[in-house]
Structures are given as C-alpha cells and as structure tokens.
VEXDREN-2710 file (C-alpha; in Angstrom, 1 decimal):
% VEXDREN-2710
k/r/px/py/pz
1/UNK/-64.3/-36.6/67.7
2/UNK/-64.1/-35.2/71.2
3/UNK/-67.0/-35.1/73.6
4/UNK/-66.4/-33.3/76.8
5/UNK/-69.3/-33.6/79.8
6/UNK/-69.7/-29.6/80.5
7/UNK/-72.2/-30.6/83.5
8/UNK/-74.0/-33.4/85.2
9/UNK/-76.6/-32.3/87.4
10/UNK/-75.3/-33.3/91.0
11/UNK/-76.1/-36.3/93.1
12/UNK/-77.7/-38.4/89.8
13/UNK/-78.1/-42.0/90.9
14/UNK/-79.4/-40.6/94.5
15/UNK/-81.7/-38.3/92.4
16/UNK/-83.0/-41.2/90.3
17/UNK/-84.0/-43.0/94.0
18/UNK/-85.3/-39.7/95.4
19/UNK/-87.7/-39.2/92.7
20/UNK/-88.8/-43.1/92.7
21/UNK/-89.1/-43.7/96.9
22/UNK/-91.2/-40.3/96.7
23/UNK/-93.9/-42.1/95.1
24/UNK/-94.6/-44.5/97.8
25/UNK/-93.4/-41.9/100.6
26/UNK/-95.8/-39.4/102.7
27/UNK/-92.9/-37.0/102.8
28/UNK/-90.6/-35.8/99.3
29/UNK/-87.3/-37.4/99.8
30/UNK/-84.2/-36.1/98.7
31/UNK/-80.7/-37.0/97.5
32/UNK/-79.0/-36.3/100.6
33/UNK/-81.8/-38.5/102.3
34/UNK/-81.4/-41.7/100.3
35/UNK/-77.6/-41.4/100.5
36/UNK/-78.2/-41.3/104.3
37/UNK/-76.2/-38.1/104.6
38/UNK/-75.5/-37.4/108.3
39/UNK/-75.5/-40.7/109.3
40/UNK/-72.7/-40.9/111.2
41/UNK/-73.0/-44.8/111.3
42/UNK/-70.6/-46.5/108.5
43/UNK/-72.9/-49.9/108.3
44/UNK/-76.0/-47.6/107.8
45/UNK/-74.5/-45.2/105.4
46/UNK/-73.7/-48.3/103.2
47/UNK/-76.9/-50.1/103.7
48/UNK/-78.6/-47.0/102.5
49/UNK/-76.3/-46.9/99.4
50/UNK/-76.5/-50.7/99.0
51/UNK/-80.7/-50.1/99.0
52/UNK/-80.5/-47.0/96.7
53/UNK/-78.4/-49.2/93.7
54/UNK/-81.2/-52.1/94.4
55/UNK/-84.0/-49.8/94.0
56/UNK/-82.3/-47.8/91.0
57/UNK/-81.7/-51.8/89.4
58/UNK/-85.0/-52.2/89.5
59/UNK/-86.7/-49.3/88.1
60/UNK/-84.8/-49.6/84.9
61/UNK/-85.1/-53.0/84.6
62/UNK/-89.1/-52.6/85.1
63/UNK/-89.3/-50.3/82.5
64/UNK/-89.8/-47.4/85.0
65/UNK/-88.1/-44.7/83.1
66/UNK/-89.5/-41.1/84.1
67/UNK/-87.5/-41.1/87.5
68/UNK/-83.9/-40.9/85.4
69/UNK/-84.9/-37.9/83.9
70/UNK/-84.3/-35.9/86.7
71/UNK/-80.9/-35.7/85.8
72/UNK/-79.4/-33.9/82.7
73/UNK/-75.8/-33.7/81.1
74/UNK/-74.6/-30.7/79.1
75/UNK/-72.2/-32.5/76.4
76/UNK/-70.0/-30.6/74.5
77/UNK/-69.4/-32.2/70.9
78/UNK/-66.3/-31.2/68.5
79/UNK/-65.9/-33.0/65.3
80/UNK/-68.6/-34.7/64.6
81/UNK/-69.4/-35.5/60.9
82/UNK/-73.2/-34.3/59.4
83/UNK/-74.4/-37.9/58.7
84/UNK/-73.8/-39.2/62.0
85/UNK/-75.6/-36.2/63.8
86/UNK/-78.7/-36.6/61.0
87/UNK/-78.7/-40.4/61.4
88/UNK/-78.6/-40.4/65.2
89/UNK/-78.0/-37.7/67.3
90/UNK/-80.8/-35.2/65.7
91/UNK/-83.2/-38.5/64.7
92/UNK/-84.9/-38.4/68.3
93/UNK/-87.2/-36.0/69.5
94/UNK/-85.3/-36.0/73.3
95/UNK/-82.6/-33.8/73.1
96/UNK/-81.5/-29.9/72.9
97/UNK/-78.8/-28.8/70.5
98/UNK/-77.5/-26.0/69.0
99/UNK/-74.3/-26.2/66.3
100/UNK/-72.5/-24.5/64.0
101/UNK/-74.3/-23.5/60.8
102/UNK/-73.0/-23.8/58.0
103/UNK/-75.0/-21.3/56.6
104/UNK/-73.8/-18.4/58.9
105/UNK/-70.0/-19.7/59.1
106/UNK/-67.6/-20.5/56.2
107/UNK/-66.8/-24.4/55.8
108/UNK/-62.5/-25.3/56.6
109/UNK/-61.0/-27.4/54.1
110/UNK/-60.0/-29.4/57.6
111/UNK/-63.5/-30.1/58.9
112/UNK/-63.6/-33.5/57.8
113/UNK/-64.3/-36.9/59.6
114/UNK/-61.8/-39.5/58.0
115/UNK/-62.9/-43.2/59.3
116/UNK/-60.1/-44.4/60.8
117/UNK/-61.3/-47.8/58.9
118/UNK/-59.2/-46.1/55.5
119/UNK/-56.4/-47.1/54.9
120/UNK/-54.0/-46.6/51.7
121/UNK/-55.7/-46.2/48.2
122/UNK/-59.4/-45.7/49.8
123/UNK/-57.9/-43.0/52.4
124/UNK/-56.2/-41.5/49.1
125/UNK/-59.4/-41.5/46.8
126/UNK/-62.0/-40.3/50.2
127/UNK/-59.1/-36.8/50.9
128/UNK/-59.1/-36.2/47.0
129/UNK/-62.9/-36.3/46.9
130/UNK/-63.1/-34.1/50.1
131/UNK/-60.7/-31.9/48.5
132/UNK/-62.6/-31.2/45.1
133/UNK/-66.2/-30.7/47.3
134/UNK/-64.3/-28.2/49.0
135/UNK/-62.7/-26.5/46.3
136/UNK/-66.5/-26.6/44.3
137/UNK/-67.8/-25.1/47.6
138/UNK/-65.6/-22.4/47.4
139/UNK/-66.1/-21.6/43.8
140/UNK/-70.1/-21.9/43.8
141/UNK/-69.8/-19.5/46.7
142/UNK/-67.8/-17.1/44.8
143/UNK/-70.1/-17.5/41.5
144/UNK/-73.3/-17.0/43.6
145/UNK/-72.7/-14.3/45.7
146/UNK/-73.8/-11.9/42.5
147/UNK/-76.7/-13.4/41.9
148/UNK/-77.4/-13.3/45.2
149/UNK/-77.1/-9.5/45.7
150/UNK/-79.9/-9.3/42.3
151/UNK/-82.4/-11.4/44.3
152/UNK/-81.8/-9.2/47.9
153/UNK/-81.7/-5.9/46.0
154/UNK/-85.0/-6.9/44.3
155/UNK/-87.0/-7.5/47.1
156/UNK/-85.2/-4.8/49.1
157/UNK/-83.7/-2.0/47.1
158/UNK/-82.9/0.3/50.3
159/UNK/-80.3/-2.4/50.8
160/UNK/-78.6/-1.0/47.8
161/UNK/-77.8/2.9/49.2
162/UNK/-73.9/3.4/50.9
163/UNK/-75.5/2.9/54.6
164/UNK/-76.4/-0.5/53.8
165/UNK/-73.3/-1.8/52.0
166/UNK/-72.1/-4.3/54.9
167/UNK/-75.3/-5.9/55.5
168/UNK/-75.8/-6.2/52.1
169/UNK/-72.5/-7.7/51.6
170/UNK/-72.9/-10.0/55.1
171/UNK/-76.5/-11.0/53.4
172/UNK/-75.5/-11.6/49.9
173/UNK/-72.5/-14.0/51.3
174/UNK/-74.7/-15.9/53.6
175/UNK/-77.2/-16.3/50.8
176/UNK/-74.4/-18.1/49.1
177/UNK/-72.8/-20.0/51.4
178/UNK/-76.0/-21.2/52.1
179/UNK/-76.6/-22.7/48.6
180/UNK/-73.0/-23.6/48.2
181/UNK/-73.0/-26.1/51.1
182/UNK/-75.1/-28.1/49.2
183/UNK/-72.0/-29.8/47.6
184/UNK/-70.1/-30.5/51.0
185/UNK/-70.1/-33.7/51.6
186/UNK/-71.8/-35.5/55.0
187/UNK/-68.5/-36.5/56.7
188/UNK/-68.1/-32.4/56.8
189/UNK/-67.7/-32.0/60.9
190/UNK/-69.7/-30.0/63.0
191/UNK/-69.0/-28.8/66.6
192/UNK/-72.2/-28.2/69.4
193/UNK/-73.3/-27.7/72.4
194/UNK/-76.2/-30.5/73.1
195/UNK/-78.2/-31.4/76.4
196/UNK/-80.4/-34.4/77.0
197/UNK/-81.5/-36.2/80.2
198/UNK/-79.9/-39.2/82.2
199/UNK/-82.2/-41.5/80.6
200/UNK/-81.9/-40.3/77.1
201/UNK/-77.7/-41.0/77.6
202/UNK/-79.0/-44.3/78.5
203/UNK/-80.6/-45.0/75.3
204/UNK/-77.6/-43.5/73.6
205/UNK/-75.4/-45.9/75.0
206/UNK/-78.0/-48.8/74.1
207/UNK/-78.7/-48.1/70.6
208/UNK/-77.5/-50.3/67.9
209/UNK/-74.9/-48.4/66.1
210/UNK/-77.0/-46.8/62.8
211/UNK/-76.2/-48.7/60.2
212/UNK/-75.1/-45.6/58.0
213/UNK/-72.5/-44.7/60.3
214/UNK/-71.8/-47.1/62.7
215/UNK/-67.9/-47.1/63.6
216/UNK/-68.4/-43.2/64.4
217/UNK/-71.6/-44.0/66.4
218/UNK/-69.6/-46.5/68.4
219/UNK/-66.6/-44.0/69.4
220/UNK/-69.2/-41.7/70.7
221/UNK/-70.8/-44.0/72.5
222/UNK/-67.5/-44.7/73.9
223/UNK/-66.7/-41.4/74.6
224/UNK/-70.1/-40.8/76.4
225/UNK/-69.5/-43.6/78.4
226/UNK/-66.1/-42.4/79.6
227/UNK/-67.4/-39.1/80.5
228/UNK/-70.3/-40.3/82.8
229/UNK/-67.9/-43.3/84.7
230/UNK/-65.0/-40.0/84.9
231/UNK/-67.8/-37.4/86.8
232/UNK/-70.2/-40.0/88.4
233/UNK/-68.4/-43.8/89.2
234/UNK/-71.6/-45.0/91.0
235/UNK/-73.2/-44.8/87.4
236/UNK/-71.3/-47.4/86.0
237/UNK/-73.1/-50.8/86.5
238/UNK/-76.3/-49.0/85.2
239/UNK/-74.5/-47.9/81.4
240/UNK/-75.7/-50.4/79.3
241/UNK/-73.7/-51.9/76.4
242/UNK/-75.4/-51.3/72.5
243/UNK/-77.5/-54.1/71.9
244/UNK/-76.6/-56.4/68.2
245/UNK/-77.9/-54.6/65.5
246/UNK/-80.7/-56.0/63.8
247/UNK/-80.0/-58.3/60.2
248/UNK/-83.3/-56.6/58.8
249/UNK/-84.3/-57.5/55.4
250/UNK/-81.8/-57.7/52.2
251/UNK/-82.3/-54.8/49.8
252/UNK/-84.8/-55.2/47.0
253/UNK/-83.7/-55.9/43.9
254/UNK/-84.5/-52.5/42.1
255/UNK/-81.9/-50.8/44.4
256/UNK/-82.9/-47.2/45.0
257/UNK/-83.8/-46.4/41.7
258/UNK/-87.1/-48.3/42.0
259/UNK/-88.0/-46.9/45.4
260/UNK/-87.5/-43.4/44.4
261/UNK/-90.0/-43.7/41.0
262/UNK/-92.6/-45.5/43.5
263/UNK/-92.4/-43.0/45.8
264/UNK/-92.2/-39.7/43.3
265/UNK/-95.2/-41.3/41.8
266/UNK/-96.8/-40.7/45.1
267/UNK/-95.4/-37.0/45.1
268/UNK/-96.8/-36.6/41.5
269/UNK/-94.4/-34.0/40.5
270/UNK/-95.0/-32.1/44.5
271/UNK/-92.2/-31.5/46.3
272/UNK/-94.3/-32.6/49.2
273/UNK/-97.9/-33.9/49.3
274/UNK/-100.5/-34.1/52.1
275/UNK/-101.7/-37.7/52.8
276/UNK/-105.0/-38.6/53.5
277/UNK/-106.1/-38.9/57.4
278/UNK/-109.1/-41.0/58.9
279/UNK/-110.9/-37.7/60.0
280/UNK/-111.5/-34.6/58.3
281/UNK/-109.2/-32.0/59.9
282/UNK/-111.6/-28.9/60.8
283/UNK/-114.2/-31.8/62.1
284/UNK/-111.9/-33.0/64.4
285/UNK/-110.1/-30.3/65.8
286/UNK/-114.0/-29.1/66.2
287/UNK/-115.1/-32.0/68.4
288/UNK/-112.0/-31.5/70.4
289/UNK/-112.4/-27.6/71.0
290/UNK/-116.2/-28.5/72.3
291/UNK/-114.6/-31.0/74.7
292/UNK/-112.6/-28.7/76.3
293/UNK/-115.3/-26.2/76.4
294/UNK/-118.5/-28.5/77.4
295/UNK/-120.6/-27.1/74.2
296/UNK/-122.3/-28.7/71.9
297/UNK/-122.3/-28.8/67.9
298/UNK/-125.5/-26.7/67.9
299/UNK/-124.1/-24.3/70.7
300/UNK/-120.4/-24.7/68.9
301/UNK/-120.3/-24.9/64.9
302/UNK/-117.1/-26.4/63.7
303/UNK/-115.7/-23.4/61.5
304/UNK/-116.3/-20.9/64.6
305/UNK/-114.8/-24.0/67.1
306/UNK/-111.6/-23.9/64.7
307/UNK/-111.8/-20.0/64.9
308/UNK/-111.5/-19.9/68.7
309/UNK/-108.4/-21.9/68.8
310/UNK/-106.5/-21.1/65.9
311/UNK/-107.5/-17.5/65.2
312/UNK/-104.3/-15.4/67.0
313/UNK/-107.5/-12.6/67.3
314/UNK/-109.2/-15.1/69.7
315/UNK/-106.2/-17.1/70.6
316/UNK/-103.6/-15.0/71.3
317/UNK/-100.9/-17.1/72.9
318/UNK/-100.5/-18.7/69.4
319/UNK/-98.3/-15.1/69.3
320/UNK/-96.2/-16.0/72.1
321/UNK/-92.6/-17.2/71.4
322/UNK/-92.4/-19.7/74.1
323/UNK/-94.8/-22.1/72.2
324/UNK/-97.8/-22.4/75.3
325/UNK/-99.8/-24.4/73.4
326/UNK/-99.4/-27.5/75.3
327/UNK/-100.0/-25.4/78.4
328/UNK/-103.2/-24.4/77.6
329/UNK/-106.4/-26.2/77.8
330/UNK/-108.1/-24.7/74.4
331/UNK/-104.8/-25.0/72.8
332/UNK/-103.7/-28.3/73.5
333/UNK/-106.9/-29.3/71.5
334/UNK/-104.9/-28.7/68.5
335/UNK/-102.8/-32.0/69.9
336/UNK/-106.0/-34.1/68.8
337/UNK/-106.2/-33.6/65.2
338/UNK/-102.8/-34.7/62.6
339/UNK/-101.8/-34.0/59.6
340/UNK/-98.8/-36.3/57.5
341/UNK/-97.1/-35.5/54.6
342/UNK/-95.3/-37.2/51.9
343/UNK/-91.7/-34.9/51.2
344/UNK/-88.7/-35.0/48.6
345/UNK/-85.6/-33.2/50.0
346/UNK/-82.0/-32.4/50.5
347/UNK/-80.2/-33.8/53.4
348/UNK/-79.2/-30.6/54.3
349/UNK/-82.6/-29.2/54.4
350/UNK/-83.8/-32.4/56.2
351/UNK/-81.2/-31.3/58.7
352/UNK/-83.2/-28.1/59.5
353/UNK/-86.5/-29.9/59.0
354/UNK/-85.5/-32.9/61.9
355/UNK/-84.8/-29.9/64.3
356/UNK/-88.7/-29.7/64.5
357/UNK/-88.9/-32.7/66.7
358/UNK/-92.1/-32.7/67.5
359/UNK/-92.6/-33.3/64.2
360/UNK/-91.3/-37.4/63.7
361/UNK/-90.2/-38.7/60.5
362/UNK/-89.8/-42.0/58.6
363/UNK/-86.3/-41.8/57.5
364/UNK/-84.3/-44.0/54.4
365/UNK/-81.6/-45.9/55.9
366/UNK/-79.3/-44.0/53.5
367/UNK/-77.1/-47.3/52.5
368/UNK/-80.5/-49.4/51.6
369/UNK/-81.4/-46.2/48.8
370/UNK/-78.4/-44.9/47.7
371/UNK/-77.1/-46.1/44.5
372/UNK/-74.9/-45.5/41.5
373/UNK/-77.4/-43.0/40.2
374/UNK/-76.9/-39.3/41.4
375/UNK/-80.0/-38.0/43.1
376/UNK/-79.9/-34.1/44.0
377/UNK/-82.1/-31.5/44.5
378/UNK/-80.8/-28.4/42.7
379/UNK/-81.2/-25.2/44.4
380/UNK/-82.7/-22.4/42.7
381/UNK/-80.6/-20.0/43.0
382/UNK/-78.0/-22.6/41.3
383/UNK/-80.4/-23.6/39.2
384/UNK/-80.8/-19.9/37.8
385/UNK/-77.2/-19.7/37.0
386/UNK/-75.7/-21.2/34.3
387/UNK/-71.6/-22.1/35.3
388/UNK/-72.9/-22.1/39.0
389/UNK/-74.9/-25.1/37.6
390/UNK/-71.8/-26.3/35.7
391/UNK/-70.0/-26.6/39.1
392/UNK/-72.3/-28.0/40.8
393/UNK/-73.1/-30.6/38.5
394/UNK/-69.8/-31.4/38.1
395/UNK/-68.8/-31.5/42.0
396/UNK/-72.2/-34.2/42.0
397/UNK/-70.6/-36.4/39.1
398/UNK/-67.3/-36.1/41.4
399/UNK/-68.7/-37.6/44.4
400/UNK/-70.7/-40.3/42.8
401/UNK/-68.1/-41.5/41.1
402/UNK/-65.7/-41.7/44.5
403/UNK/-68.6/-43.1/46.3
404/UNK/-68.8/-45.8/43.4
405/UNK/-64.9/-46.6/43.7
406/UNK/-64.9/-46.8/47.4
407/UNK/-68.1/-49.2/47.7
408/UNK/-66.3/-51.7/45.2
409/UNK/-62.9/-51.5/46.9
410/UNK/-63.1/-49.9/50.0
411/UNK/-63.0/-51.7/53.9
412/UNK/-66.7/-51.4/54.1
413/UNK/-69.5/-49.7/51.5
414/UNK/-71.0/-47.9/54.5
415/UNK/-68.3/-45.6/54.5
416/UNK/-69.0/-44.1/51.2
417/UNK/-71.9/-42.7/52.1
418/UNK/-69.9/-39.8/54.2
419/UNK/-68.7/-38.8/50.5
420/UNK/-72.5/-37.9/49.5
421/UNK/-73.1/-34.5/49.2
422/UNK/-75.8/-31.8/51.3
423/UNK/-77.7/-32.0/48.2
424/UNK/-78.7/-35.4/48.0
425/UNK/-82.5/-36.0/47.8
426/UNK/-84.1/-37.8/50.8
427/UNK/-88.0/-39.0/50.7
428/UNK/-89.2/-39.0/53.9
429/UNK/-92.9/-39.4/55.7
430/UNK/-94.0/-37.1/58.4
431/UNK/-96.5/-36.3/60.8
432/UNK/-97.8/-34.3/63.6
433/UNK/-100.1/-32.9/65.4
434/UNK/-101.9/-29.6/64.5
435/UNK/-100.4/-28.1/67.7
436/UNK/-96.9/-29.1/66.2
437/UNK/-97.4/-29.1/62.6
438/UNK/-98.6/-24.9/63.6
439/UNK/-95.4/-24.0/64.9
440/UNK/-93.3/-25.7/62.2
441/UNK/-95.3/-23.0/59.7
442/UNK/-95.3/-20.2/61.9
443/UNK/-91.1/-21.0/61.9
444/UNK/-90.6/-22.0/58.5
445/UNK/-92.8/-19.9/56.7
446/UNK/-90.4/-16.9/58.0
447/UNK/-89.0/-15.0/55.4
448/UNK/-85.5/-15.3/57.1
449/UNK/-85.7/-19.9/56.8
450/UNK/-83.9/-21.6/54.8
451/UNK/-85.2/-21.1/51.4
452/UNK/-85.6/-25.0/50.2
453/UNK/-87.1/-25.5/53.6
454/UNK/-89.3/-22.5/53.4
455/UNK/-90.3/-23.6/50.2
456/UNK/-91.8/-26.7/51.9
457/UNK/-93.7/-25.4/54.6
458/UNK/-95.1/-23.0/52.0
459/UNK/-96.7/-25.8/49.5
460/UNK/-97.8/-28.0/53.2
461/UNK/-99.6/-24.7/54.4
462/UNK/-101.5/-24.1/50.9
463/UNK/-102.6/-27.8/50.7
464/UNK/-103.7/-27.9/54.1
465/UNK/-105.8/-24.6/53.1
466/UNK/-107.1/-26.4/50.3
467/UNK/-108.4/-29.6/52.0
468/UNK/-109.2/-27.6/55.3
469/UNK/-109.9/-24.3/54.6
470/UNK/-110.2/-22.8/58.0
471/UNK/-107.4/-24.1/59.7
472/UNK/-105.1/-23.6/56.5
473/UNK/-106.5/-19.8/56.8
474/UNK/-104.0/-19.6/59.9
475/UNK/-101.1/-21.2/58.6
476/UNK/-99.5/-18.2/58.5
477/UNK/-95.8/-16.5/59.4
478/UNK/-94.9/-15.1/62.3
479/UNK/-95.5/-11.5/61.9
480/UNK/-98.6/-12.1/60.1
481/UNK/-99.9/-14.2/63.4
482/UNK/-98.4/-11.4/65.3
483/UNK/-100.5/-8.8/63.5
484/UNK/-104.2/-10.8/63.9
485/UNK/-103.0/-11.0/67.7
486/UNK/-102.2/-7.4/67.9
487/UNK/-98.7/-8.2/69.3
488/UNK/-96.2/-5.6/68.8
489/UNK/-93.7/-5.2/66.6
490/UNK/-95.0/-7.4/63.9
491/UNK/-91.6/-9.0/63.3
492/UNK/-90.5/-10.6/66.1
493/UNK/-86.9/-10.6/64.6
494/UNK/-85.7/-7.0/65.5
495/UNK/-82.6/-6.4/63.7
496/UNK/-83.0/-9.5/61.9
497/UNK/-86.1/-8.3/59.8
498/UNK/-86.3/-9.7/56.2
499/UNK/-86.9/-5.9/55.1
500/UNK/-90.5/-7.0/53.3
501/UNK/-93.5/-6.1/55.3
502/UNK/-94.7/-10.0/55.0
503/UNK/-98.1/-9.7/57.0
504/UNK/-99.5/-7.5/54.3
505/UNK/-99.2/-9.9/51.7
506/UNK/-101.8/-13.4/50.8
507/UNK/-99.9/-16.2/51.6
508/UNK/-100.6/-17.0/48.3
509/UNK/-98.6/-13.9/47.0
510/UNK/-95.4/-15.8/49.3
511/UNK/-93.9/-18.8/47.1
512/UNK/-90.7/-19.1/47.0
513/UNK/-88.5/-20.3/44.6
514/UNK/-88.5/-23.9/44.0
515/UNK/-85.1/-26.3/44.3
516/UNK/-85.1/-28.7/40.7
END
C-alpha cells in the first residue's frame, strides 16, 4: 500500500485556533494572527504558539470538533485491497473518493493485496486461489461478452449498423467485465484519489482497526500518520493512537447459516423490502411542507403538500445536478420524513450502494457471517448463460474451499476473508431521509447503473409507490425528472445516453433483470 498526502490545506493547527478564538472574538482572526506573525518579539511569537497548542488541546479534548474541519487533506491511495476500502474507508459518510472501476478498466493478474502475515503453505494456497479468480475472470469475461452484445443490440439495434461497431464493442466489453468481476476476490487492489477533513483523519487514526481487516487498517493508519507529522510537525501531539478494539460478543451458535434464513425470512423471497416507519410517509412529509410554508391542513391537503415539493413541475431544483435540496427551505422538508429498507446483495454492488453516503447502513461484520457455506448472488446475465454459470460456479466452489483451508491453518482466520469473492451476498439495513433516499433513485434508477444495483433501487421505488402512492409517483430517473421539470436535454448524460428514450416509459415498464 502506498499513501501519498497530495495537499494539506496550509497553516492547519493555526487554522483550527483561528476558527475557535473567532467565536469568542469581535473581530475574525486568522492563521497568521494566532501564530503572531509579524511579531518581531521571539518570547511573544512563542507565547502565542504555546497558547494556540493549549487552546487546540482543549477543543479536542472537549469534544469541540467543527473547528478541525477547516482543514482538508487530498490523499492519494495505491494498492489498497476492496475489503479494506468497503469495511472502513467507504463505511463513513465523511469523505470524497473517486477510484478505479473495475467495471470500466480490466482487472491485472498483479492487483492483489497479500498480508504480509502469510507465510509458506498459506501464502502458497492464498496466490493459487488468486490465480484461478483471475483466470475465471478472464474466461467469464470472454464467455459473456456475446451475450452481452444480444442484450445491447435488443434494446438498441442502431448499435448494430458499421458506424456503431466500437461503441458497441467498448459497451458489450464493459457489460462483461462488469459481471465478470463478480468472481474477483476482495483482496483485489484498488488505487484513488480520496479527500476528507482534518478531523475526519483524526478519527481515522483513532478507529479500532475493523475486525475484517485489521493488519491492513493498521499500515494505513501508519502511513497516514507519517504523512501528516512529514507536511505539518506541529500536528503531531494531536494524532491520536487507535483505541483497543472492542471483545464484542462471541458468534452464535448457528454461524451464518442461521442469520441469513432469519433474515431472508424477513426479505420473503424480495431482494429488498421496505420496513415499516412510525409515521405514514405522504402524512409526514405533508406536515413538514406546511411548516415551512405557514398553511394549514385545510389551506394545504397532504397529496397537493407532497406535490409542491416532489413534483419536478412545481419543484424544479429536484432537476438540478448539484443536489440543492438541502439548500432550499421547501426542499429540505423532504429531510423530515425516512424511509429503511431491509436488502440482500453482492459486496460488489454494496460497494456502489455505500457511495450514497447519505444513505447509512447496518453492515455484517463479514468474519461473524461468513461460513463454510457459499453465499452468492448470481448475476443475470451469468445466470442466463449456461458454461458462463459453469465458471462461475466453479470459480465460487474454488474460493470457498481456500477460504476453508486457510481459516483452519492459516496465521489468523481473518485473513480468509480477502479470498471471498465480489459476489458474495451481504444483508444489510438502511435508511434515509426522503431528501436522500430521492437522489439515490434519481441516480440508480439510470439506465447507465449498475444493473444489480439498479435492480434495487427499482423494486425500493415501486414499494414505496405502493405504500405511498404520491411520493413513489416521483421516484423517478433522471431524464424522466428532467422532462416533468422541463429541463433540457432530457438525458443529462450527453454522449453517455443509454440509447432508450427512458422518460417515455411507466416505471413499471423499467425492471431489470434480477441477479439469483
């Protein structure tokens, strides 16, 4: 793993100070104040410095935490593995990245994370069973890109004329190196570009190492660490050390096999179900329109309250791609109303689905629920495919059988789990707010997402319509909310356009193909 510190916004500690005396001070201090710059006095310079690291002490120790988020460092990540980035970087809702995909670019044999905790027979049997997801990778990706030429050429059959032949061919390969990936297994690396603020590096370097990945966790801490002392020394006695990690509760006695039939019985046979919620939605989102507004029910009646803020007709910033919901009085009434959701899923479409991080999730620790079973969601387009479903099984039996052998006689069972595969199925619970939960569908509902992912957010929208009829009328995709506001052109996508005029189609009429 490497992790370089592109840029640390200047001054930080001094910052930090500025931003805290201001709140007691007539005048806005600055850095260059607190560090008594232009002082030509030694003793004073030094007092001041001396009453900055006293104040900055006591901030953080008080629990005062806005004022270190003034400062923000621009990290640039190479080789880290895809569990440790799902179980810790990407499990927070403070941070900005953006990484490779390993939907758009082809997977090296070489992008691997090998704990350095192998050793011998276990370092042996972890390569071999890197090297056989790789080699299934390659051949599902070979075996699908066929089939997934049929399903482009079907939904767009200009695609199939001479002029068309290289973004056909750039189409049909991403389609299946999307589905592909789904045998890689989590310890495949990933490199990114990811920005958070001063305080968030803070909790960073606090956090318990995750228990699903700790030794890697630990080396990036260490990293991190090194990079802030290197660029900004007056940091230091502020970087906390990771506090112990808590013993938690032992595993119950059914292993993961009896969570996952307690908790499909909740899904009952739904890939994802909506949970009940203490207030009907339309009521509440109602009351909190007529807040904002100073009406009445009798002035106000719920379904037209719901209209006026949810309608892209009536509310057209719901068009606008830089989200201005939470800027806007009417809108930011769509912040008082929730919806949660009950989901089965592949870790690699959990991936996508975390980057919606206004949208928090409950998590397995992946160590207390994996077991000797193999538990996979099969993609369709695998699915529909008889030896591309022959691979993949057999690439699944592969790395549950090497995830068996190195739990009973590897260094430490955690590290089998960078062996399971993209497909492995993850139950999660979810929840938002309507302001949130609205620009998750507007995203995912895209004919360009993810398919599995897409899938999702397409059986979430139709049961919100059914218990919430108005507010599930405007679950909609983007260039169908486009369209209602009269926002030109309709796909906001340009060159990227699906090639299916979506917005003239039910959503009803939009299901996608469901994984098995």
């Amino acid at each position: 793993m490497r992790v370089r510190l592109l840029h640390l916004s200047p001054r930080p500690l001094d910052t930090v100070v500025a931003a805290a005396r201001t709140c007691y001070s007539p005048e806005l201090l600055t850095a260059e104040r607190v560090a008594a710059d232009g002082v030509d006095d030694p003793a004073a310079r030094r007092r001041a410095l001396e009453r900055r690291d006293r104040l900055a002490r006591s901030v953080l120790e008080a629990g005062h935490l806005t004022t270190w988020q003034h400062t923000h460092l621009h990290l640039a990540i190479e080789g880290v593995s895809r569990l440790a980035l799902w179980c810790f970087l990407h499990a927070h809702p403070f941070y900005n990245s953006e990484q490779v995909s390993q939907r758009y670019v082809p997977v090296d044999r070489g992008s691997v994370h090998v704990p350095p905790a192998l050793g011998g027979a276990a370092r042996e049997r972890f390569l071999e069973a890197v090297d056989a997801a790789h080699t299934a990778y390659h051949e599902l990706t070979a075996l699908l890109e066929p089939v997934a030429e049929r399903r482009i050429l079907a939904g767009r059959p200009a695609w199939g004329r001479p002029v068309h032949r290289r973004r056909l061919e750039r189409a049909r390969a991403r389609a299946a190196r999307e589905v592909a990936r789904a045998v890689l297994p989590l310890a495949t690396t990933a490199n990114l570009h990811h920005t958070v603020s001063l305080l968030t590096a803070l909790r960073y370097l606090r956090a318990a190492p995750h228990p699903d990945a700790p030794g890697e966790i630990a080396e990036f801490q260490g990293r991190l660490r090194d990079g802030i002392i290197r660029a900004a020394p007056e940091l230091e006695p502020f970087l906390p050390r990771p506090v112990p990690a808590p013993a938690g509760p032992e595993g119950g006695s059914g292993g993961g096999a009896a969570l996952r039939r307690e908790l499909d019985a909740l899904l009952a046979g739904r890939t994802t179900r909506l949970l009940p919620g203490a207030e009907p939605l339309e009521a509440g989102l109602a009351r909190a329109v007529r807040t904002v507004l100073g009406r009445t029910e009798g002035e106000l009646p719920d379904a037209e309250a719901v209209r006026l803020v949810l309608d892209p007709g009536r509310n057209p910033l719901l068009a606008d791609t830089l989200n201005l919901t939470t800027v806007d009085p009417v809108s930011r009434a769509l912040q008082q109303v929730h919806v949660r959701f009950a989901t089965r899923l592949s870790l690699a479409a959990d991936s996508q689905n975390q980057r919606h991080r206004m949208v928090p999730g409950a998590r397995p620790v992946l160590g207390r629920v994996v077991d000797d079973a193999p538990d996979v969601v099969v993609p369709a387009l695998v699915a529909d495919e008889p030896e591309a479903s022959r691979v993949f099984a057999g690439a699944v039996e592969r790395a549950w059988e090497s995830i068996q052998w190195l739990r009973r006689n590897g260094p430490d069972p955690a590290l089998a789990l960078y062996l399971l595969p993209n497909a492995t199925a993850v139950r999660i619970t979810e929840s938002s707010d309507l302001a949130a939960f609205h620009h998750k569908m507007r995203m995912r509902l895209c004919w360009n997402a993810q398919e599995e992912i897409r899938r999702i957010a397409w059986e979430q929208a139709m049961q919100v319509r059914e218990a919430a009829p108005v507010v599930g009328g405007f679950l909609l995709p983007p260039c169908t909310i486009r369209r209602l506001a009269g926002a030109t052109p309709y796909c906001p996508e340009g060159d990227r356009f699906c090639g299916t005029p979506v917005w003239r189609l039910g959503l009803e009429a939009q299901e996608p193909p469901a994984p098995r």
